[in-house]
N, CA, C and O atoms as CSV, one atom per row, in Angstrom:
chain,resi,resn,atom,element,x,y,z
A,1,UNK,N,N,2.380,-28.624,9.940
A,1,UNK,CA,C,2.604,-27.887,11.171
A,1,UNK,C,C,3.864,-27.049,11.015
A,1,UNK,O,O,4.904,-27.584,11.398
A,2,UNK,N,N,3.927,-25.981,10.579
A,2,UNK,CA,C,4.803,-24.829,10.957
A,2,UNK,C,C,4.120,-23.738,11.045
A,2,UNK,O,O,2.986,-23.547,10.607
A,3,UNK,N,N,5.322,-22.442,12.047
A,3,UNK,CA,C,4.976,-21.329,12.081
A,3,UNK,C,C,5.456,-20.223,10.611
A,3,UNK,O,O,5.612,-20.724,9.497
A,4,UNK,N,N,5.644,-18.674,10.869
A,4,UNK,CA,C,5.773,-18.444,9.469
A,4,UNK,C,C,6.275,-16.937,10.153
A,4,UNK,O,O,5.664,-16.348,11.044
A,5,UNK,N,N,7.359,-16.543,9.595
A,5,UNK,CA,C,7.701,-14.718,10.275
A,5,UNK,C,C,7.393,-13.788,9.601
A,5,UNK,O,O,8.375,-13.817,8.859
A,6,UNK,N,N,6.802,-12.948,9.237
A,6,UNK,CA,C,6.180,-11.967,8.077
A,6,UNK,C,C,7.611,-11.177,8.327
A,6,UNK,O,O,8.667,-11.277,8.952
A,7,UNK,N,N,6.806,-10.200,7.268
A,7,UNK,CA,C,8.098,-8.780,6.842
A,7,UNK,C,C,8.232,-7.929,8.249
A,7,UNK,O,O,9.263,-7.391,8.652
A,8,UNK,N,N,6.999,-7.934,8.873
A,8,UNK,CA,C,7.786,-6.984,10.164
A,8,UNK,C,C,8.439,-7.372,11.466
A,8,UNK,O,O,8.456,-6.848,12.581
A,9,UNK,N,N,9.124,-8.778,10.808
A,9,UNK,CA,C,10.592,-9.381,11.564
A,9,UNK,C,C,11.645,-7.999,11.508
A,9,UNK,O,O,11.545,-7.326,10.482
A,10,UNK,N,N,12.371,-7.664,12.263
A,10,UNK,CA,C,13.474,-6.778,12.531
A,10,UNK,C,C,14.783,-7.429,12.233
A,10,UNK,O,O,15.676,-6.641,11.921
A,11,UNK,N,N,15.040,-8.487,12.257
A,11,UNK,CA,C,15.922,-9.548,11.876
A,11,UNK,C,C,16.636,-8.797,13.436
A,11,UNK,O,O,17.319,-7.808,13.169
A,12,UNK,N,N,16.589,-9.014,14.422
A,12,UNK,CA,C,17.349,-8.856,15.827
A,12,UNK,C,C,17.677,-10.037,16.304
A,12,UNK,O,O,18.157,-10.088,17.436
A,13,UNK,N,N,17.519,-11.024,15.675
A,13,UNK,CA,C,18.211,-12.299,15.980
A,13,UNK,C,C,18.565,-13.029,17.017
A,13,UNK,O,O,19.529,-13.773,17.198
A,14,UNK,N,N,17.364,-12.625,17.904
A,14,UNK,CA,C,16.440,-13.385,18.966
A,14,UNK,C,C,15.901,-14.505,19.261
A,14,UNK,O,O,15.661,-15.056,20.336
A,15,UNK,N,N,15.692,-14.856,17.901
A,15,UNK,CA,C,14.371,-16.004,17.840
A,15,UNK,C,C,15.756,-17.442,17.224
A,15,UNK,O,O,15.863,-18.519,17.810
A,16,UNK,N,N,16.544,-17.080,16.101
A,16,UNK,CA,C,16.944,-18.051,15.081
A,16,UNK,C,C,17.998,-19.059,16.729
A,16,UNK,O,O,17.983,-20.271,16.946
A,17,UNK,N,N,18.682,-18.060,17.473
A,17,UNK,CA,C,19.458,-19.607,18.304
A,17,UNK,C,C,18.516,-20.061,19.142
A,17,UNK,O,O,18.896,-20.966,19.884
A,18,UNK,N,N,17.261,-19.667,19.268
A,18,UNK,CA,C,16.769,-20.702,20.096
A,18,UNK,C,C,15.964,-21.785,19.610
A,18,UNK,O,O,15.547,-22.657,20.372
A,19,UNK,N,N,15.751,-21.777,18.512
A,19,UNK,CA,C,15.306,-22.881,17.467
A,19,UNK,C,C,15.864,-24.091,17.845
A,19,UNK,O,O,17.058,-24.277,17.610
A,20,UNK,N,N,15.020,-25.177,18.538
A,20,UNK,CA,C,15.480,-26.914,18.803
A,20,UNK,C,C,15.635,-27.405,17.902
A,20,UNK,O,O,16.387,-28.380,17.923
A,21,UNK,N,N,14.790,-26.853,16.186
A,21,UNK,CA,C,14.884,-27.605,15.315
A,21,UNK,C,C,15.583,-26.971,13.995
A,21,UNK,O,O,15.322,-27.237,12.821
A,22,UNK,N,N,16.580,-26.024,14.525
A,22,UNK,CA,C,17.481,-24.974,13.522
A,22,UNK,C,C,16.591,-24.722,11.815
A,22,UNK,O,O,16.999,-24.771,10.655
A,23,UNK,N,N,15.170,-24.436,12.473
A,23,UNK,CA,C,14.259,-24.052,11.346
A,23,UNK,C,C,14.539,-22.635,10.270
A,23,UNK,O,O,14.595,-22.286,9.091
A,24,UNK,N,N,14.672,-22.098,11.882
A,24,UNK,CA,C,14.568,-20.385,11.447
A,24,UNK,C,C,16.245,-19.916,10.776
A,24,UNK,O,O,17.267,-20.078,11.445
A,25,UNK,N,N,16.246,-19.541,9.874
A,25,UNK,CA,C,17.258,-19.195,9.283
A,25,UNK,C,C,17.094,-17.142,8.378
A,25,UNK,O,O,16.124,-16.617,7.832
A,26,UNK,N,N,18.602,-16.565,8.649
A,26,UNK,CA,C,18.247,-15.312,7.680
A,26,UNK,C,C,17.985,-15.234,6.611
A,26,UNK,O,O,18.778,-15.828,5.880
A,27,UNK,N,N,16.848,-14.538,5.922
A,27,UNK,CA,C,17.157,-14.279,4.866
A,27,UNK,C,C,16.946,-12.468,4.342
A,27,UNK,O,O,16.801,-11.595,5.198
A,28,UNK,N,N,16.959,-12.243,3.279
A,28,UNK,CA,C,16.532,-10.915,2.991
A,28,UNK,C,C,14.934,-10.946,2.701
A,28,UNK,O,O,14.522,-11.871,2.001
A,29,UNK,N,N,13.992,-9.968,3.208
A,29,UNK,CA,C,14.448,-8.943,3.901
A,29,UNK,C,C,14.071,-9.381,5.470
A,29,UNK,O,O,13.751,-8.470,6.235
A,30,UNK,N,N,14.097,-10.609,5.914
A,30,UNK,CA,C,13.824,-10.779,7.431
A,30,UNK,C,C,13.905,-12.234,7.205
A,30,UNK,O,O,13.768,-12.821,6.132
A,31,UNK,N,N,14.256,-12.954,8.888
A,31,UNK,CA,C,14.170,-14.203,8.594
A,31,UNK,C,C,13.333,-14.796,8.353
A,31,UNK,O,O,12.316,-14.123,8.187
A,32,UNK,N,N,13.185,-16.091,8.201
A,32,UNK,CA,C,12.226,-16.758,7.893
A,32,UNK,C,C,11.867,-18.200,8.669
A,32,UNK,O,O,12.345,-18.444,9.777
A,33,UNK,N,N,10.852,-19.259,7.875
A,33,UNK,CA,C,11.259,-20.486,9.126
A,33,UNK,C,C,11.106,-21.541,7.643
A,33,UNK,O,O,10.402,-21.083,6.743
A,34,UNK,N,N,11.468,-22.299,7.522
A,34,UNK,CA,C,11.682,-23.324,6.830
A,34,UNK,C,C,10.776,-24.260,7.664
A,34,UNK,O,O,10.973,-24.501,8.855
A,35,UNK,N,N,9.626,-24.833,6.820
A,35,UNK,CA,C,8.309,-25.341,6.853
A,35,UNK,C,C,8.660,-26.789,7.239
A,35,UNK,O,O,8.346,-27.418,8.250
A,36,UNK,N,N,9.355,-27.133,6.226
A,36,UNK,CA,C,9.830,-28.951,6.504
A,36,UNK,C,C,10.579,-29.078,8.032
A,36,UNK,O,O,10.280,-29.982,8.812
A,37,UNK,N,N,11.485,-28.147,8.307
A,37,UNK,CA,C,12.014,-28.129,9.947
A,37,UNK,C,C,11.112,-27.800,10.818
A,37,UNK,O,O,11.353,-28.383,11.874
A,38,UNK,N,N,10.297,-27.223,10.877
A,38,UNK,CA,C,9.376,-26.328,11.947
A,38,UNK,C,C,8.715,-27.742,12.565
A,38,UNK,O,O,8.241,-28.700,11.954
A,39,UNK,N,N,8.836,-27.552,13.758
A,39,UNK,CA,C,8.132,-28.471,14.690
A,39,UNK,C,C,6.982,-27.451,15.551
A,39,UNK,O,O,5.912,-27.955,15.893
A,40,UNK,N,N,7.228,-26.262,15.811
A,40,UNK,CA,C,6.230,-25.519,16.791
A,40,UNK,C,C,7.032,-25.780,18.206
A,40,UNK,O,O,6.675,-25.410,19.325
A,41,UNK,N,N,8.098,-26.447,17.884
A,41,UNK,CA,C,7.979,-27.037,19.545
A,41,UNK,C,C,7.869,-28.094,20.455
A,41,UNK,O,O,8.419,-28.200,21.551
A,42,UNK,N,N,6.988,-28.981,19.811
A,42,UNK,CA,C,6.173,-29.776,20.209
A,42,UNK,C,C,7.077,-30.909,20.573
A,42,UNK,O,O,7.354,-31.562,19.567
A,43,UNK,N,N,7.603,-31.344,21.601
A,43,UNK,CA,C,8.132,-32.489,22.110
A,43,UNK,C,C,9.334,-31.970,22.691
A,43,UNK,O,O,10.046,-32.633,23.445
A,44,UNK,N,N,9.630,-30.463,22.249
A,44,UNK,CA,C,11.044,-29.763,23.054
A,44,UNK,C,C,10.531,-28.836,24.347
A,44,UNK,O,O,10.921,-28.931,25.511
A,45,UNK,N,N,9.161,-27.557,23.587
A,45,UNK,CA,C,9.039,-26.722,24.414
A,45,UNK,C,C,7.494,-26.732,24.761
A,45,UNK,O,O,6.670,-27.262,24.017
A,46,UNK,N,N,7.164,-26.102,25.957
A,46,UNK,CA,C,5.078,-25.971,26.034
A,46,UNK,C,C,5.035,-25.145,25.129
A,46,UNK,O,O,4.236,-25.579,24.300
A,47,UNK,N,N,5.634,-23.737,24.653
A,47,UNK,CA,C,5.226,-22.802,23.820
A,47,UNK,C,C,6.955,-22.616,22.578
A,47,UNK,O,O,8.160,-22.743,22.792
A,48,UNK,N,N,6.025,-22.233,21.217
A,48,UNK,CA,C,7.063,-22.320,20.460
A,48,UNK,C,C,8.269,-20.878,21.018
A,48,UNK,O,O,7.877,-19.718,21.146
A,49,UNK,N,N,9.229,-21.176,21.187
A,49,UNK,CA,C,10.842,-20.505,21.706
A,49,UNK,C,C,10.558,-19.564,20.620
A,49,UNK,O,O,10.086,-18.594,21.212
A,50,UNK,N,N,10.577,-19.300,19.384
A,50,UNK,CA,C,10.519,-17.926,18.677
A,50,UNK,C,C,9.482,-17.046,18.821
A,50,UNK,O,O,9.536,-15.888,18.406
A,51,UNK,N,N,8.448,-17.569,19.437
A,51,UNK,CA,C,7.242,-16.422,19.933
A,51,UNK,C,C,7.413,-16.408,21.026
A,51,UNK,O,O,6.532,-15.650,21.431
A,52,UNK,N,N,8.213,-16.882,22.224
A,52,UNK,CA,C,8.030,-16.404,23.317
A,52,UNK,C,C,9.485,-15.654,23.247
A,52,UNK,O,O,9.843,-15.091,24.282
A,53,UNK,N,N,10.326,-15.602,22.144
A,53,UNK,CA,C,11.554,-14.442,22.798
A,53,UNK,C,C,11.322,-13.214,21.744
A,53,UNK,O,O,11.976,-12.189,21.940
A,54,UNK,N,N,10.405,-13.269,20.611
A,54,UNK,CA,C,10.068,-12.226,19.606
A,54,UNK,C,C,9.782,-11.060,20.393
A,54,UNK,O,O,9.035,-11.072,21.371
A,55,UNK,N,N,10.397,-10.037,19.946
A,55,UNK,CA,C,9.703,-8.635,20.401
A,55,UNK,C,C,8.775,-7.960,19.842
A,55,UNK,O,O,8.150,-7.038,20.366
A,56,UNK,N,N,8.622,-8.444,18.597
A,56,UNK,CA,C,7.495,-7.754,17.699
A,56,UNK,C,C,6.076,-8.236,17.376
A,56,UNK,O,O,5.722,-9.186,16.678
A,57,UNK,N,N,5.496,-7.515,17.928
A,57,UNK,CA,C,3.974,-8.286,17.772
A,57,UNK,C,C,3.465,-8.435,16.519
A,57,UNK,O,O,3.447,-7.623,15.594
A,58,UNK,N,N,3.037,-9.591,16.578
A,58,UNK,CA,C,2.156,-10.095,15.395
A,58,UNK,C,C,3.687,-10.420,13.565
A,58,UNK,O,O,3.431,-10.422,12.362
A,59,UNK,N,N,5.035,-10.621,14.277
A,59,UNK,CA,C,5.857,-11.099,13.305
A,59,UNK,C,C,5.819,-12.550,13.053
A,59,UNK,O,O,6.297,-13.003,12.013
A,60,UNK,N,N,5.215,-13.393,14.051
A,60,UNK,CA,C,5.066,-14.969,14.006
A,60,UNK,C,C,4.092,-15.403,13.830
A,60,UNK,O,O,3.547,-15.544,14.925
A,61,UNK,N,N,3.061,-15.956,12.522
A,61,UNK,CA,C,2.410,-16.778,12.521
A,61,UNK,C,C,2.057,-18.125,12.607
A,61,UNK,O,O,2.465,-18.916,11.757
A,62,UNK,N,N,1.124,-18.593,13.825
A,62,UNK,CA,C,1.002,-20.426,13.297
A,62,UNK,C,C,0.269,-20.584,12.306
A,62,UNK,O,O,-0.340,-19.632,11.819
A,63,UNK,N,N,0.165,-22.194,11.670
A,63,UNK,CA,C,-0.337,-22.292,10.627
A,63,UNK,C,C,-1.655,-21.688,10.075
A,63,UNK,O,O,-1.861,-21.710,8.862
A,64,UNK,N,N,-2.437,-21.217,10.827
A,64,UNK,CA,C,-3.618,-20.692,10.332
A,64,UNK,C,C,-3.404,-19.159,10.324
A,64,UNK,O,O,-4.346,-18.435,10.647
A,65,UNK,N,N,-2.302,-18.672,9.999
A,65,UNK,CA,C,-2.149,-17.460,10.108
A,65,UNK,C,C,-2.424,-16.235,11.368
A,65,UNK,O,O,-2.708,-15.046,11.223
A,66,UNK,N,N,-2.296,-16.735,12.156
A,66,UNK,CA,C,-2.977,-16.574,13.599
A,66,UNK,C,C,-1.595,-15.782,14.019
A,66,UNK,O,O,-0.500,-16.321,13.856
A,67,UNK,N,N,-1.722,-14.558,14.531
A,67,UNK,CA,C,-0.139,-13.985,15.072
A,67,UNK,C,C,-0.144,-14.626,16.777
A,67,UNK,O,O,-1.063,-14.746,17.587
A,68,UNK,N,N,1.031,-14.886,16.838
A,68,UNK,CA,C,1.547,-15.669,18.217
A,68,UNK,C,C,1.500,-14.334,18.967
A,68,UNK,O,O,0.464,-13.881,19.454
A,69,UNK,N,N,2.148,-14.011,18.998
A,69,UNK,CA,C,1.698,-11.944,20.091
A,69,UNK,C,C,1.191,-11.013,19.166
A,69,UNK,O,O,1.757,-10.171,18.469
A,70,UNK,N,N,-0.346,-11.426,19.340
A,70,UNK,CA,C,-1.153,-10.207,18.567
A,70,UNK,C,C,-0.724,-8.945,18.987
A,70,UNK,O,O,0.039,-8.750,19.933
A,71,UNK,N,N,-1.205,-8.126,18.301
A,71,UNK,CA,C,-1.456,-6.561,18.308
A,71,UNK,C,C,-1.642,-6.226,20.398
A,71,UNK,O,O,-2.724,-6.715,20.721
A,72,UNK,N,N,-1.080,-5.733,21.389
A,72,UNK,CA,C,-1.424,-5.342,22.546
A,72,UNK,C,C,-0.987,-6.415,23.434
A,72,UNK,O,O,-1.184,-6.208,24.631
A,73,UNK,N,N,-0.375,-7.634,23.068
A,73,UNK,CA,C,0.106,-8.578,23.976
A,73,UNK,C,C,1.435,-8.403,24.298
A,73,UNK,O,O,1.797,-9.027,25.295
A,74,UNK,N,N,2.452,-7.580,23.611
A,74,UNK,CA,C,3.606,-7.876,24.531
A,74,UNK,C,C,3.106,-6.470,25.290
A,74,UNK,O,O,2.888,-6.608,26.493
A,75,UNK,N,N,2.900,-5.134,24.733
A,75,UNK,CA,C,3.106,-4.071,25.162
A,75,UNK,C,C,1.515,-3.538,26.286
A,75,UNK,O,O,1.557,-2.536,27.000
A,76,UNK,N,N,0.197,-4.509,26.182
A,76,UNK,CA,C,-0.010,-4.453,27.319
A,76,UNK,C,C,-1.278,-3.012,26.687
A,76,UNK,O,O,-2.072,-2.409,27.410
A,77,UNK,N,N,-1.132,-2.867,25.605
A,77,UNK,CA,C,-1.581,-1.326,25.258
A,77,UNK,C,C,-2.918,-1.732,24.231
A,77,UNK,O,O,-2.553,-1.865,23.063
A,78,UNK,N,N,-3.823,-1.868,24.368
A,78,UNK,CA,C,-5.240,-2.051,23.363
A,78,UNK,C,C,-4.797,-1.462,22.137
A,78,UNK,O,O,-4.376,-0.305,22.134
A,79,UNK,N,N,-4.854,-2.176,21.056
A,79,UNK,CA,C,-4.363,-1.633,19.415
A,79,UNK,C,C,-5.247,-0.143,19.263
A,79,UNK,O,O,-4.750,0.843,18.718
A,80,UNK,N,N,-6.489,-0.159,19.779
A,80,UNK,CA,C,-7.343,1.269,19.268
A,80,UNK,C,C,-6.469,2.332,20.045
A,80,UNK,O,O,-6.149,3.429,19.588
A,81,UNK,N,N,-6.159,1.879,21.190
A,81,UNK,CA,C,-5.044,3.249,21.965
A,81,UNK,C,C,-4.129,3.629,21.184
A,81,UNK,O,O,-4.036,4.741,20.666
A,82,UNK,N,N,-3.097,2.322,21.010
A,82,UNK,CA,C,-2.058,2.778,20.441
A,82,UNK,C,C,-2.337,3.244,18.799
A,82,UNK,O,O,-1.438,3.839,18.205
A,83,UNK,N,N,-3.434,2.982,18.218
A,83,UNK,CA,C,-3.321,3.944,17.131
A,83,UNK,C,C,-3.743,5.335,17.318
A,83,UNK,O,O,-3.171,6.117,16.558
A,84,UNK,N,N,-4.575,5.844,18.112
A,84,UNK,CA,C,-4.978,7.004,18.673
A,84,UNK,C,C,-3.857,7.482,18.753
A,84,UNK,O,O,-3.559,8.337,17.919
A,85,UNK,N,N,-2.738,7.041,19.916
A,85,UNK,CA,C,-1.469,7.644,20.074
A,85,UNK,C,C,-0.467,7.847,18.795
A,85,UNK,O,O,-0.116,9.022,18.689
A,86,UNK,N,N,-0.096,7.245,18.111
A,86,UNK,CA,C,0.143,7.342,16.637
A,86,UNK,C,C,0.071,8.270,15.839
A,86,UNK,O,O,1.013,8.661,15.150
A,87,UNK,N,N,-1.396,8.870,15.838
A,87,UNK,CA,C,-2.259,9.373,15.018
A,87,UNK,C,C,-1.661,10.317,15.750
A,87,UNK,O,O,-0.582,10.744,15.341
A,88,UNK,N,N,-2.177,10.800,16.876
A,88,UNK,CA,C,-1.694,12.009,17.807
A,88,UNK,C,C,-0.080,12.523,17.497
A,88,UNK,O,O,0.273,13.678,17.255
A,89,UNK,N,N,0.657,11.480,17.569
A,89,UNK,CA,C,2.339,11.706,17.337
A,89,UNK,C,C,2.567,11.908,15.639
A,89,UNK,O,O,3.696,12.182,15.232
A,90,UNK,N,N,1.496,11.763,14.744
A,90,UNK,CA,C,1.950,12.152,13.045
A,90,UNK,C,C,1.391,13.480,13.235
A,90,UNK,O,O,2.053,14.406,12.765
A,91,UNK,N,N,0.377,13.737,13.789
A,91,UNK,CA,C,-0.339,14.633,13.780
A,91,UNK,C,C,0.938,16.286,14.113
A,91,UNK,O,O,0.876,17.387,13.568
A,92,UNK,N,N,1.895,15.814,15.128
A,92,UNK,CA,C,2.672,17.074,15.649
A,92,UNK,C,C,4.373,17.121,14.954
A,92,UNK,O,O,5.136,18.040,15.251
């Protein structure tokens, strides 16, 4: 049972003090979570504290590789929009 932060962590250093189980630590090029510490949570919080203060969608995986704020969950915006919009903004 641990979670896992991919490369498009920002390292904004959000997530590492709220760690109950001082998992998440910096490294280059983004932090990370140290597997043997990682609890998820489970006996501190209902939802793991680094996915609910992350700003970046889809930087936290649980163990099945599953992103904790997929693609359109913090920002509310369907992924096909926001690539449309994207596309539109390389485009000019």
């Amino acid at each position: 049972m641990a979670l896992k932060i991919i490369e498009s962590c920002v390292n904004c250093f959000a997530c590492e003090p709220l760690c109950p189980s001082k998992a998440i630590y910096e490294a280059k090029p983004h932090f990370l979570i140290d597997a043997k510490k990682c609890t998820e949570c489970v006996g501190d919080f209902d939802v793991p504290q680094c996915a609910s203060i992350c700003p970046i969608e889809g930087a936290i995986l649980d163990a099945l590789n599953v992103p904790l704020n997929p693609a359109g969950s913090l920002t509310g915006i369907p992924p096909e929009k926001m690539a449309e919009a994207m596309a539109e903004l390389q485009a000019h």
